[in-house]
SEDREN-212951 format. One record per atom (N, C-alpha, C): x, y negated, z negated; residue in one letter. Coordinates in steps of 0.05 Angstrom, whole numbers, padded with zeros to 5 digits, always signed. Each point is the difference from the previous one (the first is absolute). Layout:
XYZa ...
END
This chain:
-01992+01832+03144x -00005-00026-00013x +00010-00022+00018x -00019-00024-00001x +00007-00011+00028x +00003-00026-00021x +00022-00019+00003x +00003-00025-00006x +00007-00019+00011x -00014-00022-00015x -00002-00021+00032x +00032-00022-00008x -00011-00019+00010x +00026-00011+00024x +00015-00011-00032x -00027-00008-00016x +00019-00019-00028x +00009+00017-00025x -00011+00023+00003x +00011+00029-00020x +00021+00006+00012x +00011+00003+00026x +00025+00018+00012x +00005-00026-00008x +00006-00026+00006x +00027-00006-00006x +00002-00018-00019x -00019+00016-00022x +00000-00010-00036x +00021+00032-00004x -00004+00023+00017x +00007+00026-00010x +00034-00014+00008x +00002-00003+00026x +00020-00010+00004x +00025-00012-00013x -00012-00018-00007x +00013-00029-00022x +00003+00018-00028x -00012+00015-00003x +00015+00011-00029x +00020+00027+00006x -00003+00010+00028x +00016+00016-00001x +00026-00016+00000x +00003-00025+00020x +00029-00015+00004x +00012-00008-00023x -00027-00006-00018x +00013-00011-00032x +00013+00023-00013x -00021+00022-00001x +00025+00032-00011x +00023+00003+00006x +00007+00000+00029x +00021+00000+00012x +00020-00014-00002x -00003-00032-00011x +00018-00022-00008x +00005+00007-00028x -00015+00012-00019x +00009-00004-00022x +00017+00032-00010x -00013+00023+00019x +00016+00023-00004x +00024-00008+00007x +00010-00016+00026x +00026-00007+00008x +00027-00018-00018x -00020-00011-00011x +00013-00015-00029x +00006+00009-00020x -00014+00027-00008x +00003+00019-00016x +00027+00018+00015x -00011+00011+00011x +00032+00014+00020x +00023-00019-00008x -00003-00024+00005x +00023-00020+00007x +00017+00007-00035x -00021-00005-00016x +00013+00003-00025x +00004+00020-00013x -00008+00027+00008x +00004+00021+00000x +00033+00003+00004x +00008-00003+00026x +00029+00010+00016x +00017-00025-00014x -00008-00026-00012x +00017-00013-00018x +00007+00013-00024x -00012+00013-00013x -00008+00019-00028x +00025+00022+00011x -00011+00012+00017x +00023+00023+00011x +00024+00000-00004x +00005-00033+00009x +00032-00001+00017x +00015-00004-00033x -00013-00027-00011x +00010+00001-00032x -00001+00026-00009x -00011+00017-00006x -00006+00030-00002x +00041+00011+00000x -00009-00001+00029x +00018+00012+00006x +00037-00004+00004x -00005-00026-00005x +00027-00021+00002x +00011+00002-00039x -00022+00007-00017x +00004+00009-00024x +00010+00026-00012x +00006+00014+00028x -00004+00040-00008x +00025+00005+00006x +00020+00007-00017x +00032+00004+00012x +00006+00017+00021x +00023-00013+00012x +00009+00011+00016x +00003+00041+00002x -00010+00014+00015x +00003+00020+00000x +00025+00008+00023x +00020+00012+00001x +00015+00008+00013x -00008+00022+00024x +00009-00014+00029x -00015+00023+00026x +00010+00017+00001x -00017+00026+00001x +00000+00033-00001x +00039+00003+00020x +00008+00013-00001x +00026+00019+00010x -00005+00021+00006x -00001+00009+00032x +00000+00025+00007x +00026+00007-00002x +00015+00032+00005x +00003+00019-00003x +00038-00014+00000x +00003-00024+00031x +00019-00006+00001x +00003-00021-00018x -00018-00017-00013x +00010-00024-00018x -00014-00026+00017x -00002+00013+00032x -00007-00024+00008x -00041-00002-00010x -00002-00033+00000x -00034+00000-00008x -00014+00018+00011x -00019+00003-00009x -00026+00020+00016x -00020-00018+00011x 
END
């Protein structure tokens, strides 16, 4: 399939728009996370055999 010069970069222009708005989504995604995770208590780090952390 052959497309000309104003289809590639109409194909173009919406891929860059997907790309901006998946990135915005990401962005608020790893905001979601961190509250996530800044909400989940503290778990205490594993102790190997001597006491010292693992």
């Amino acid at each position: 399939m052959q497309l000309t010069t104003e289809e590639l970069v109409g194909e173009f222009q919406d891929a860059v728009m997907e790309l901006y708005f998946a990135r915005k989504r990401i962005a608020l995604l790893e905001a979601e996370v961190a509250e996530l995770r800044a909400r989940l208590p503290r778990v205490p780090e594993a102790e190997d055999e001597s006491g010292r952390p693992a």
